[in-house]
N, C-alpha and C positions, 0 to 999 in steps of 0.2 A: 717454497717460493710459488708465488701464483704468477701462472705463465701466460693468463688471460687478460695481468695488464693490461691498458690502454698505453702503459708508457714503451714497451716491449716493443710497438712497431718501430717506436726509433732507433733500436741499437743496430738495426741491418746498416744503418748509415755510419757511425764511427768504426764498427766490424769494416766497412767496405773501406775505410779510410786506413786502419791498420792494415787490412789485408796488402792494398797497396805498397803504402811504404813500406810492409814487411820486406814485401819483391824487392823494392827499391834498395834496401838496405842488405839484403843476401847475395845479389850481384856487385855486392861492395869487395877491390881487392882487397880492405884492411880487418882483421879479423875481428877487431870489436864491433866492429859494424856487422857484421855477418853475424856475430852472436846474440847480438841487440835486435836482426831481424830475424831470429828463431824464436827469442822470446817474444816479440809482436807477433809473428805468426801463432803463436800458441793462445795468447793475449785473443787475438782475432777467431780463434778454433773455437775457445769458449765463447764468445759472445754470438758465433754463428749457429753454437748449439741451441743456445738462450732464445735467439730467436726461430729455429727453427722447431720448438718443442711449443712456443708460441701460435706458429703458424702448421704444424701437423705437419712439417716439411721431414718425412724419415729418409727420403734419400740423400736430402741435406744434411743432416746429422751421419749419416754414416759415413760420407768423404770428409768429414769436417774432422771424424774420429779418426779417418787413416789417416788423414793432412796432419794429422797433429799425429802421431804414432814416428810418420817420414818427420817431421822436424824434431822429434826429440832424437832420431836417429840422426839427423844432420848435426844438432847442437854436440851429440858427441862424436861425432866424426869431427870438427871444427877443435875440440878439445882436445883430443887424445888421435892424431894424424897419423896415417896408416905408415909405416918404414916404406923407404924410396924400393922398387925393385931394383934386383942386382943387373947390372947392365956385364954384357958379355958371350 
């Protein structure tokens, strides 16, 4: 992939528009919602990669790698929920 496109500067702007509604959609009480904003976050991970290998942005790429690491970690905490503690 050539990362020196002309088209590349535009993807900061839909990444910034998923990233949002990811937020939007992970403070959601209903669970599909929450799962639909792990996968926009992750959706949003890669395209902030794309452009920041674009732009020589490496500190941007490496919270974009942990962001995305914590959301595959949320998508399965959201899946497979932890046992209630024992109350007593």
């Amino acid at each position: 992939m050539d990362f020196s496109a002309p088209w590349i500067d535009f993807v900061q702007w839909p990444a910034m528009v998923a990233t949002i509604l990811a937020a939007w959609l992970v403070a959601s009480t209903r669970k599909t919602r929450r799962n639909v904003g792990f996968w926009i976050f992750l959706l949003s991970n890669a395209m902030w990669v794309v452009w920041g290998l674009h732009a020589g942005a490496w500190a941007l790429i490496g919270l974009q790698i942990a962001l995305a690491l914590l959301n595959i970690r949320g998508v399965r905490k959201t899946e497979d929920p932890a046992p209630e503690p024992a109350s007593g």
